[in-house]
C-alpha positions in Angstrom: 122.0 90.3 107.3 122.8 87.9 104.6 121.0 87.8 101.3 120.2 84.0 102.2 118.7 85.7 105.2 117.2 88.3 103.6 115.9 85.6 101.0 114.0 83.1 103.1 112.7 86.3 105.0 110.9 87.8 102.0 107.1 87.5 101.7 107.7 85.7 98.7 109.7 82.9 99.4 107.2 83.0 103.0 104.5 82.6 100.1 106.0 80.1 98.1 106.5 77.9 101.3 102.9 77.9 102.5 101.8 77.1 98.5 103.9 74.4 98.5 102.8 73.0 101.6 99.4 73.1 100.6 100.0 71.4 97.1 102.0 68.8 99.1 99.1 68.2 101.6 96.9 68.1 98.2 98.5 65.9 96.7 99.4 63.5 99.5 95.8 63.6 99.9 95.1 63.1 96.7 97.6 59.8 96.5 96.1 58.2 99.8 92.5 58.9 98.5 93.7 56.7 95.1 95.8 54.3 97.5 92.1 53.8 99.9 90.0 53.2 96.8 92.4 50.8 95.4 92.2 48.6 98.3 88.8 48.8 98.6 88.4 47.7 95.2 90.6 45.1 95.3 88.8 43.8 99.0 85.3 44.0 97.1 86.7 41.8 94.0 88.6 39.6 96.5 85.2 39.5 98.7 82.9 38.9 95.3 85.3 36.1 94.2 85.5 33.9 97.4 81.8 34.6 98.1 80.9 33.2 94.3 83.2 30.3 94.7 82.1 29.7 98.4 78.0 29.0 96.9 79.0 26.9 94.3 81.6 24.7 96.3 78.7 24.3 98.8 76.3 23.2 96.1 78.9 20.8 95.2 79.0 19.4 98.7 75.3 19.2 98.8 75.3 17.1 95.5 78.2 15.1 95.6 79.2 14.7 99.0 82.5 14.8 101.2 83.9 12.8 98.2 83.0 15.2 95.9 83.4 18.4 97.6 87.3 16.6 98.2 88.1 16.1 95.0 86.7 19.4 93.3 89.1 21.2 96.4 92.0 19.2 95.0 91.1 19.9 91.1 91.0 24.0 92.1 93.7 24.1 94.3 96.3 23.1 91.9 95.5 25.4 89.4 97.9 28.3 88.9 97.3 31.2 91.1 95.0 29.4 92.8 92.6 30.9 96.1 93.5 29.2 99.6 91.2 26.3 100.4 91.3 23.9 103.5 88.5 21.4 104.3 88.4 20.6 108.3 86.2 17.8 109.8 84.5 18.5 112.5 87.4 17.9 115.2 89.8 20.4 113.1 91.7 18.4 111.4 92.5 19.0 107.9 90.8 16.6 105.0 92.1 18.7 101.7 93.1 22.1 100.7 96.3 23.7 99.3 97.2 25.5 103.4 99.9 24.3 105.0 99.8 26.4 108.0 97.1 28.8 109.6 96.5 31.1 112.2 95.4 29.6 115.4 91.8 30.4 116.0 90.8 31.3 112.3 88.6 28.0 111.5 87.0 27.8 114.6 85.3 31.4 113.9 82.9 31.8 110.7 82.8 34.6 108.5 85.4 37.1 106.9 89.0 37.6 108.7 92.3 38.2 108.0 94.9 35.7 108.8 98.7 34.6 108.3 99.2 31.7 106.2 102.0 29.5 105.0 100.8 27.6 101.6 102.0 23.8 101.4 104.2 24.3 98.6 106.3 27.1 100.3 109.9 26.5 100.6 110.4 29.9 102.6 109.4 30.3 106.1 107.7 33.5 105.3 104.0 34.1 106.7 101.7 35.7 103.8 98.4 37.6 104.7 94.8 36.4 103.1 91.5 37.4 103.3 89.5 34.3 104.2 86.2 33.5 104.6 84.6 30.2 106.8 81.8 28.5 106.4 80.3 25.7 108.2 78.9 23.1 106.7 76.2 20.5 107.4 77.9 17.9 109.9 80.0 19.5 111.2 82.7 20.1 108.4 84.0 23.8 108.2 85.4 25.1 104.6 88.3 27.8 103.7 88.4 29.8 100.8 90.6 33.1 101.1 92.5 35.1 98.1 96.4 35.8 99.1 96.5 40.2 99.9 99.9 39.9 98.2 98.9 41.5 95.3 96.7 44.4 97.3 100.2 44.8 99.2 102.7 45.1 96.6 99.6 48.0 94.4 99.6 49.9 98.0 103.7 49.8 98.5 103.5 50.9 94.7 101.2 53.8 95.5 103.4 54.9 98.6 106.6 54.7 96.6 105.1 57.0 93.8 103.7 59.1 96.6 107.2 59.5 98.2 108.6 60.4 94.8 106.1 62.5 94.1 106.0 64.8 97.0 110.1 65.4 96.8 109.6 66.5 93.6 106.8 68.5 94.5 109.5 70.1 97.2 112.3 70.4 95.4 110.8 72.0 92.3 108.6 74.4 95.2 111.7 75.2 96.6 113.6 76.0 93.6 110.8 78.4 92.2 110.5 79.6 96.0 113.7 80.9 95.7 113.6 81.9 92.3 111.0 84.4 92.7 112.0 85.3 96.4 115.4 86.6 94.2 114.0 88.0 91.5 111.1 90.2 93.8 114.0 90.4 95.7 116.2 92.5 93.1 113.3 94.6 92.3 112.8 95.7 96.2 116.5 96.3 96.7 116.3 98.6 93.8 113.2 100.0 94.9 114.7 100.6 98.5 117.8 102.1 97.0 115.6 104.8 94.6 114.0 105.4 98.5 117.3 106.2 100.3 118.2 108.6 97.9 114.8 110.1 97.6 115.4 110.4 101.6 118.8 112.4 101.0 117.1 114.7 99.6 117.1 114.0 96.0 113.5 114.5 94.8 114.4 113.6 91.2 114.7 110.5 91.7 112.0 107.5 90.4 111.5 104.2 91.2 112.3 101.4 88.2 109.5 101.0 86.4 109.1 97.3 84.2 107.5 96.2 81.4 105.4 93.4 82.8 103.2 95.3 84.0 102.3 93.1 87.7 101.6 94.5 90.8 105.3 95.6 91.3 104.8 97.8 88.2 101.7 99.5 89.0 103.0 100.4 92.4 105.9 101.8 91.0 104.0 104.0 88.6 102.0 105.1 91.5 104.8 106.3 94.0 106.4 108.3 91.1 103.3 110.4 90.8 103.1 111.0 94.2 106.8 111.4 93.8 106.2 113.9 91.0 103.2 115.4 93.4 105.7 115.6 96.7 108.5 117.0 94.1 106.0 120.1 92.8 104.6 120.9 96.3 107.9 120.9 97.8 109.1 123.3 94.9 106.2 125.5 95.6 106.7 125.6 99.0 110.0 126.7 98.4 108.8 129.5 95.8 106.5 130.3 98.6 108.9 130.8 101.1 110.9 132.5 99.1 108.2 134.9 98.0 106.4 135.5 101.3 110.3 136.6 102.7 110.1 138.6 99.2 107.3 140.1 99.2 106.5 140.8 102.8 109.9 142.1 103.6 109.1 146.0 101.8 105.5 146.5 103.7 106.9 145.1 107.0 110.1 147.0 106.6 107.4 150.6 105.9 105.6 149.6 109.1 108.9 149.9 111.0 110.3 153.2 109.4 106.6 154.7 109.9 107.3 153.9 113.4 110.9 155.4 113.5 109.6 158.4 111.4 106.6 159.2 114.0 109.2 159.0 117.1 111.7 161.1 115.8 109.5 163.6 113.5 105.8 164.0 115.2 105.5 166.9 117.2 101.5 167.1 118.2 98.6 164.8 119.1 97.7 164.6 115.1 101.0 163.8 114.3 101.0 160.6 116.2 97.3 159.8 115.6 98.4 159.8 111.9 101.4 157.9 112.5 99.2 155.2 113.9 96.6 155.2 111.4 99.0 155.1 108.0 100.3 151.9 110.8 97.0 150.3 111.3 96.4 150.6 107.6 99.6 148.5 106.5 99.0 146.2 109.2 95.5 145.1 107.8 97.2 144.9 104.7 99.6 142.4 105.9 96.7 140.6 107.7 94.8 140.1 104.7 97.9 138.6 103.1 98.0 136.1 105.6 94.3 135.8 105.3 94.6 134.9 101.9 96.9 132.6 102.3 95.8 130.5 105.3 92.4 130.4 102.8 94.7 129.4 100.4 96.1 126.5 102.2 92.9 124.9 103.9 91.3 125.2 100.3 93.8 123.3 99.2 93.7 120.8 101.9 90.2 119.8 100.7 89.4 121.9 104.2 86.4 123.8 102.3 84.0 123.8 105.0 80.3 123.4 104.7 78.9 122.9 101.7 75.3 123.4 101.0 73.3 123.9 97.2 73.1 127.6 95.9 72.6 129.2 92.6 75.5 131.3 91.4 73.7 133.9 90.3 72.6 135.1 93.7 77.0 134.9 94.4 76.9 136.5 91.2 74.6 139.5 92.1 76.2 140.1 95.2 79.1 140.6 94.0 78.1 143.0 91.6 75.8 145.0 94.5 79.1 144.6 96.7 81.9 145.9 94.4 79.8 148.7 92.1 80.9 151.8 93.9 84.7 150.6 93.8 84.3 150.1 90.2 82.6 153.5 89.4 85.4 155.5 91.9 87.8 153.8 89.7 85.6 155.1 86.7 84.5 152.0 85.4 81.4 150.0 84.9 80.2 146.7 86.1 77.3 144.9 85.1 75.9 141.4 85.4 74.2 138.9 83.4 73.5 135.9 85.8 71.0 133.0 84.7 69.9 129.9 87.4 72.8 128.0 88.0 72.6 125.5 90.9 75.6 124.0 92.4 76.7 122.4 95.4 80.2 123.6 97.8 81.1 126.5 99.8 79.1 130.0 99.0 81.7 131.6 101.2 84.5 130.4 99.3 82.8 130.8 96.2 81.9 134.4 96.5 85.5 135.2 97.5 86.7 133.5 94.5 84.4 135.4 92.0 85.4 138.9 94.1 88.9 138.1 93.5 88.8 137.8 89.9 86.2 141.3 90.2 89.1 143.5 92.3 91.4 142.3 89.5 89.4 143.3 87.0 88.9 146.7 88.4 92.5 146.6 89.4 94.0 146.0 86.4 91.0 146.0 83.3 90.8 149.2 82.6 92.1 150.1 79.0 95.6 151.0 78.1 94.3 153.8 76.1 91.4 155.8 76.6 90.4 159.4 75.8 89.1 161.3 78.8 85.4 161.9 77.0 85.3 157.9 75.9 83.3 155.6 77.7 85.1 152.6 78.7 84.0 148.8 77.9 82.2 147.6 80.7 83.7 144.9 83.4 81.2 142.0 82.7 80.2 139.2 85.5 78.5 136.3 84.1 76.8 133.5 85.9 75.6 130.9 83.6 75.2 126.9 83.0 76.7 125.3 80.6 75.8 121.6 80.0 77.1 120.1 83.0 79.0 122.9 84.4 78.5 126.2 86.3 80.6 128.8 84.7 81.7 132.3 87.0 83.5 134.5 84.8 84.8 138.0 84.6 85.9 140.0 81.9 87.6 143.1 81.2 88.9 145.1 78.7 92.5 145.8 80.0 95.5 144.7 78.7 95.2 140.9 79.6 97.6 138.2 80.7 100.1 136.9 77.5 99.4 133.2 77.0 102.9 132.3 78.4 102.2 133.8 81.7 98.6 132.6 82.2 99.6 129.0 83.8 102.2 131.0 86.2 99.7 133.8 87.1 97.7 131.6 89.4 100.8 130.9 91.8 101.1 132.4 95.0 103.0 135.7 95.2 103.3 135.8 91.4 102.5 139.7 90.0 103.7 140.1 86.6 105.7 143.0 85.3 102.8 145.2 84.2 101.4 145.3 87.8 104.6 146.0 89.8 103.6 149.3 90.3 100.1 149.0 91.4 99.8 147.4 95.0 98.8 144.0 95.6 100.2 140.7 96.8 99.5 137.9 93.9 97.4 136.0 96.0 94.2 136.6 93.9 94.4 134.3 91.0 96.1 131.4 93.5 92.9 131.5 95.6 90.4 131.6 93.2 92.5 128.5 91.6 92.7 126.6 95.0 88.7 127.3 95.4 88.2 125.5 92.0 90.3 122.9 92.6 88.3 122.3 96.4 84.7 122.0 94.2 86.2 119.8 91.4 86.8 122.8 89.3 89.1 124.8 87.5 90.1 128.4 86.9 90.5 129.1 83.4 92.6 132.6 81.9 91.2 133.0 78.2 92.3 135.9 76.0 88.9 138.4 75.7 90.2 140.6 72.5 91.3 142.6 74.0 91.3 142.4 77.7 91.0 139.2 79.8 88.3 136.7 81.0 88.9 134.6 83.9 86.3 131.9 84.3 85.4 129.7 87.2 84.1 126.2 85.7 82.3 124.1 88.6 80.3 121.1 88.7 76.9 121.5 88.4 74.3 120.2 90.8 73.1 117.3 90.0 69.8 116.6 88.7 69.5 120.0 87.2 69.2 118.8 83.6 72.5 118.9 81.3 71.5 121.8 78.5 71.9 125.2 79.1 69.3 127.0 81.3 66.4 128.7 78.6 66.0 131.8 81.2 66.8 135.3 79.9 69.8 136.1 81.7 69.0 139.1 84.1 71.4 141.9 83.1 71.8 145.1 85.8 73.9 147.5 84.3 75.8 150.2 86.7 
């Protein structure tokens, strides 16, 4: 195509075009209005004129006779831009009057016409227009007046002339800023479509131009890069994903298989095999709850969250507790709970996992680096509280923690930092208790507990629930 093609096929130049036909219509419009009015105003004066003049050469006639009404014809009638006036006796024939020549047909009907004249003084052969008006008077006599409609024809032709002018200005100036802007928006889209061809190469680095006047053009750019910038990050993650879950599910898939190889080549009995095939069952609901985790993962981060319904987080709370208090005291630790009213509204289901994530990490990992077999260790802590307008979940533990440099990358998928390499697990904990926050409007927060960690689940509260902290003692069960 060529760019005068791909000009006049732009919206704007398409834009420009219908504005300028509309101004043009406007103002053509607007010009005939002004070129009607004018003539009626000049028909009205011409009208007012020759109907004054009309009464007072009657009353003339009425005083003074055919003598007098003669002469005072004569006496106007040679004044300079004098009206058109013609005196007929009753058989038509002309008595005085400045007309040389009329319209057949015009004195024999009264009342207001138009009709083609010649004057007497004319040397050209030229007809001229009037507006006349006849009236009859007493014996028979008819009278003329009219005004010339030379003068109403040369404001009109002025008018249309000015119109004519005006309206291929109008065009040409349109047409010149139509093309203007079609180039200019032009430029911009080219560059825009050019950013888009390489973004659809493959480069995800790439931004679309972004001005400084700040129009429409602007703010669309500044939107596609953030959704550039969003599309850039998932497609990163999903990447890191992929490149974990072939990572990370390689070693237990890899054990299933040699557990398989080792129980056809080494079991010998019945409880050989049956062992076999539980230590197999076993690894395989590992691996399911992987993929558990992270098809939770994905619909929670596909807003997919499920039914939602209003519930207090202390009941999610003391569940939670009641549900993982014998895991924490065979790992020889104690859990207790302190969980105040605290309504909000989302997914208990998703919710409760959540908060039982951040518990089997706690368990998993808070215990202290260094304890003496006869010392009591700090107890794992589950709070359920409100806090102006939030709900806040938390756990915390006295382990070693998460270093403030790791925190942010902790809560990606697959992610298991160094300490915990030799402790099974599948970093999928923190990433769905993130994902759950982020599905309720929320956010997972990793603060340093001195020592140990405290992970903290800040939702929304329900609405209507007052924004101060709840005044209700906090119920506390202790393990």
């Amino acid at each position: 195509m060529t760019a005068f093609g791909k000009l006049i096929r732009t919206t704007a130049f398409r834009l420009t075009l219908v504005y300028l036909f509309l101004f043009a219509l406007f103002a053509a419009s607007l010009l005939g209005y002004f070129a009607w009015n004018t003539r009626r105003l000049i028909t009205e004066e011409i009208t007012q004129t020759v109907n004054a003049e009309t009464l007072e050469i009657t009353e003339i006639y009425n005083r003074r006779g055919l003598l007098g009404l003669t002469r005072a014809i004569e006496y106007r009638a040679l004044r300079p831009n004098a009206n058109l006036y013609l005196i007929t006796n009753p058989s038509g024939v002309a008595i005085a009057g400045n007309v040389g020549s009329l319209a057949p047909g015009v004195m024999a009907t009264r009342g207001w016409s138009e009709a083609a004249y010649r004057r007497i003084e004319d040397a050209d052969d030229r007809d001229h227009r009037a507006l006349v008006r006849v009236t009859e008077l007493p014996n028979g006599f008819r009278l003329l007046i009219g005004r010339d409609l030379d003068e109403r024809r040369r404001l009109f032709g002025i008018v249309a002339k000015a119109a004519q002018w005006s309206i291929l200005i109008v065009v040409v100036l349109g047409l010149g800023g139509g093309v203007f802007v079609a180039r200019r928006v032009l430029r911009r889209i080219d560059a825009m479509t050019g950013t888009a061809q390489r973004i659809m190469t493959g480069d995800l680095s790439e931004r679309l131009p972004v001005g400084r006047s700040g129009d429409e053009l602007d703010r669309l750019a500044e939107n596609l890069n953030a959704m550039l910038e969003r599309i850039e990050a998932l497609m990163a993650g999903l990447k890191e994903v992929s490149d974990n879950i072939a990572h990370d599910l390689k070693t237990p898939l890899t054990r299933l298989r040699n557990r398989a190889e080792e129980a056809l080549a080494m079991s010998r009995s019945e409880a050989d095999y049956r062992a076999a095939l539980e230590r197999t069952i076993e690894e395989s609901d590992g691996l399911i709850r992987t993929f558990n985790a992270l098809l939770m993962i994905a619909r929670a981060e596909s807003g997919q969250g499920g039914a939602a319904e209003d519930f207090d987080a202390a009941d999610v709370a003391n569940g939670i507790h009641e549900l993982y208090e014998p895991l924490a005291e065979d790992s020889g630790l104690v859990l207790q709970v302190e969980a105040g009213p605290a309504r909000l509204h989302g997914n208990r289901e998703l919710v409760s996992q959540a908060l039982a994530n951040l518990v089997e990490n706690a368990i998993k990992y808070g215990k202290p680096s260094q304890d003496t077999p006869d010392a009591k260790p700090p107890p794992i802590l589950i709070e359920a509280r409100r806090v102006g307008d939030l709900v806040l979940l938390s756990v915390t533990d006295h382990g070693p923690g998460i270093p403030e440099a790791d925190r942010k990358r902790a809560t990606e998928r697959f992610v298991r930092l160094e300490a915990s390499r030799t402790l099974p697990g599948s970093g999928l904990g923190l990433s769905l208790a993130s994902a759950v926050a982020k599905l309720h409007r929320g956010e997972l927060r990793l603060d340093d507990a001195g020592p140990g960690l405290c992970a903290t689940l800040a939702f929304p509260a329900l609405s209507g629930e007052g924004l101060e902290e709840q005044s209700s003692q906090p119920e506390t069960h202790p393990a």
